[in-house]
C-alpha positions, 0 to 999 in steps of 0.5 A: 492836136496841140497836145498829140504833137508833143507826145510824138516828138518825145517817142521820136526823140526816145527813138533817136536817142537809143538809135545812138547808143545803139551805133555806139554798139555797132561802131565798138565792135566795128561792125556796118550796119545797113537798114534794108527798106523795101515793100513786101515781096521786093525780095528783102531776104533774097538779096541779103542771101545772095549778098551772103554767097557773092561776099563768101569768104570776104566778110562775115554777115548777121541779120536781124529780121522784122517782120509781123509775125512768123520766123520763116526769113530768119530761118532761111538765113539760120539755115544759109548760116547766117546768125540771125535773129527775129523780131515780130512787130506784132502789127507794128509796120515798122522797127524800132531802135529799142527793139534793135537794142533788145536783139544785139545780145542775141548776135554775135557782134565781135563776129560780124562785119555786116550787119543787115537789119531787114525792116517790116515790108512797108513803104511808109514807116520804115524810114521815118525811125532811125535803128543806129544804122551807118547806111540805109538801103532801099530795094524795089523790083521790077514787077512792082513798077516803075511808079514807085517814086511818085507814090512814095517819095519819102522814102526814096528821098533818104535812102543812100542806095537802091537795089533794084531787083528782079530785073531778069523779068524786064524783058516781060514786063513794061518796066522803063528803068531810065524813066525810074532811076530820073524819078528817083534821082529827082528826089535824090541826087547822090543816090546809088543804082544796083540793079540785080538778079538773084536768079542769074547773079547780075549785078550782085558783084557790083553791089557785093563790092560796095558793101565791102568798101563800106564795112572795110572803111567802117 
């Protein structure tokens, strides 16, 4: 164990450094940078496209998409257009800065706002590896529950905001959203609600409204 622990604290280290050279990137070329963090199937893709129609005409939008394998997010969003760029972990539950690195030369920086970086669906890895993001966004969505936080505190403990998806389903489903966000904010006070719907629009203005803030500012 003695010898494990100094190797995972160089790779981290490696990791950090290159996050920061990657938001020297970002910062040059004044675009925000927002790591979105959910588990599979929270709706990661679906936001972002419903971020990108709610801020039409107001910011220009870019993504990197990571997934396990296959391009079928990326292409969504190429076809929304959106310039998106693909990166497969092969396995790896998680992105990377070095991986972020190797992408920028594929987007078109001087042409961007906003940049989402959509991580590997995963609740875990995500959130312990810094990519040069301004900002860290995690989303959750109804169906999954509202015991979340309990299972997963780590990542709801270092995320600036919280989108909380799906929500034209609460009339179905046994979801108590006060005793969800109390759990949350126990973990994290400072901590900001979005509750949406990429089905009826709720709440995507709200939400779209900060982002602009946030990349008018940057």
């Amino acid at each position: 164990m003695s010898k494990r622990i100094p190797v995972i604290e160089r790779i981290m280290s490696a990791n950090d450094q290159q996050a920061l050279a990657n938001r020297g990137v970002f910062d040059r070329h004044g675009v925000h940078v927002v790591n979105v963090m959910a588990s599979p199937g929270a709706g990661k893709t679906s936001v972002i496209l419903a971020t990108l129609r709610a801020l039409a005409g107001r910011l220009r939008l870019g993504a990197i998409e990571g997934d396990l394998a296959s391009t079928v997010d990326t292409d969504k969003l190429r076809a929304a257009g959106v310039p998106a760029v693909q990166i497969n972990t092969g396995g790896g539950c998680h992105l990377d800065a070095n991986q972020v690195a190797a992408a920028l030369p594929d987007l078109p920086l001087e042409q961007l706002d906003l940049l989402f970086i959509e991580n590997v669906g995963n609740l875990v890895c995500p959130v312990g590896f810094a990519l040069g993001e301004h900002t860290r966004v995690g989303i959750s969505s109804v169906p999954e529950g509202d015991d979340k936080p309990h299972k997963y505190p780590s990542i709801f403990a270092n995320i600036d905001a919280l989108v909380i998806n799906k929500v034209d389903l609460l009339p179905y489903l046994s979801f108590d959203m006060a005793e969800f966000q109390r759990l949350v904010r126990s973990l994290n006070p400072d901590i900001r609600f979005f509750p949406v719907s990429c089905v009826t629009g709720e709440g995507l203005e709200e939400w779209a409204a900060w982002l602009s803030a946030l990349a008018t500012n940057n």
